[in-house]
N, C-alpha and C positions, 0 to 999 in steps of 0.2 A: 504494500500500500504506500502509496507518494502522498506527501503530506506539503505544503505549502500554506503560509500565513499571510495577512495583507496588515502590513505593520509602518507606521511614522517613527523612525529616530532621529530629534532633534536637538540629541547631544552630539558633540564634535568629537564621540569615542565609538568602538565596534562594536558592539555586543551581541550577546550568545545566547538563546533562547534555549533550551534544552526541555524536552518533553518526554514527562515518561505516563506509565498507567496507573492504579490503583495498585495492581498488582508487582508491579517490576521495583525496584529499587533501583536499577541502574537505567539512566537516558536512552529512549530509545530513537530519539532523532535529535538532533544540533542543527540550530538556524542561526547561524549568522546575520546580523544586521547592523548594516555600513550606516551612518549619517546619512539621512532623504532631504534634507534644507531645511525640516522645518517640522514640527509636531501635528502639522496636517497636509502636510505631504507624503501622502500613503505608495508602499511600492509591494508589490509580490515579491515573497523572499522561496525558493525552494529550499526544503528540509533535505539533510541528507543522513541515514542510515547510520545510528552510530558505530565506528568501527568498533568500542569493546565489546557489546553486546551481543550477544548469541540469539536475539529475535528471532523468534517462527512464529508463523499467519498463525492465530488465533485461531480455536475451536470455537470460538463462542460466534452465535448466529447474529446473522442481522439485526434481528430484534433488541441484541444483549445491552445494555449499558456500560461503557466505560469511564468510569472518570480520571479526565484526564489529569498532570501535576503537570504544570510550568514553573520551569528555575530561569532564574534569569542573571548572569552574570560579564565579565568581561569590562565595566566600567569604573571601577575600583570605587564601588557605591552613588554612584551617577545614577540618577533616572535616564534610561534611554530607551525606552520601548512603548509606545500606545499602539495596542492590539487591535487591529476591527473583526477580524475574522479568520479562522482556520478552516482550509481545504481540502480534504481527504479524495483524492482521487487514484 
């Protein structure tokens, strides 16, 4: 599953969006997010597959709930991320 967010960072640092499940303890995607100009300057960020992780497709059905954990780090305590919306495709 590819995962993509549509996120504004209107700090002048990179940050790391990191998502994992209810279930996992460790991240199961890493989103990068460069400076957009501006806190409503929204861009599509592609997630990419964390490499430590051992992820396999879910058992659980369409129907199932997950909930999701967002970390967010990489600005040495800087706000840098307003979320609109995440992707699953």
């Amino acid at each position: 599953m590819n995962l993509n967010l549509t996120v504004a960072n209107g700090a002048k640092c990179m940050g790391v969006i990191e998502i994992s499940t209810d279930d996992s303890s460790a991240g199961l995607y890493q989103c990068k997010v460069a400076p957009t100009g501006g806190w409503n300057m929204f861009e599509t960020v592609s997630c990419t597959l964390a490499e430590k992780t051992n992820a396999k497709r879910s058992t659980r059905d369409d129907s199932s709930v997950v909930e999701l954990v967002l970390s967010f780090a990489g600005c040495e305590g800087v706000s840098f991320a307003r979320l609109d919306n995440i992707i699953f495709f």
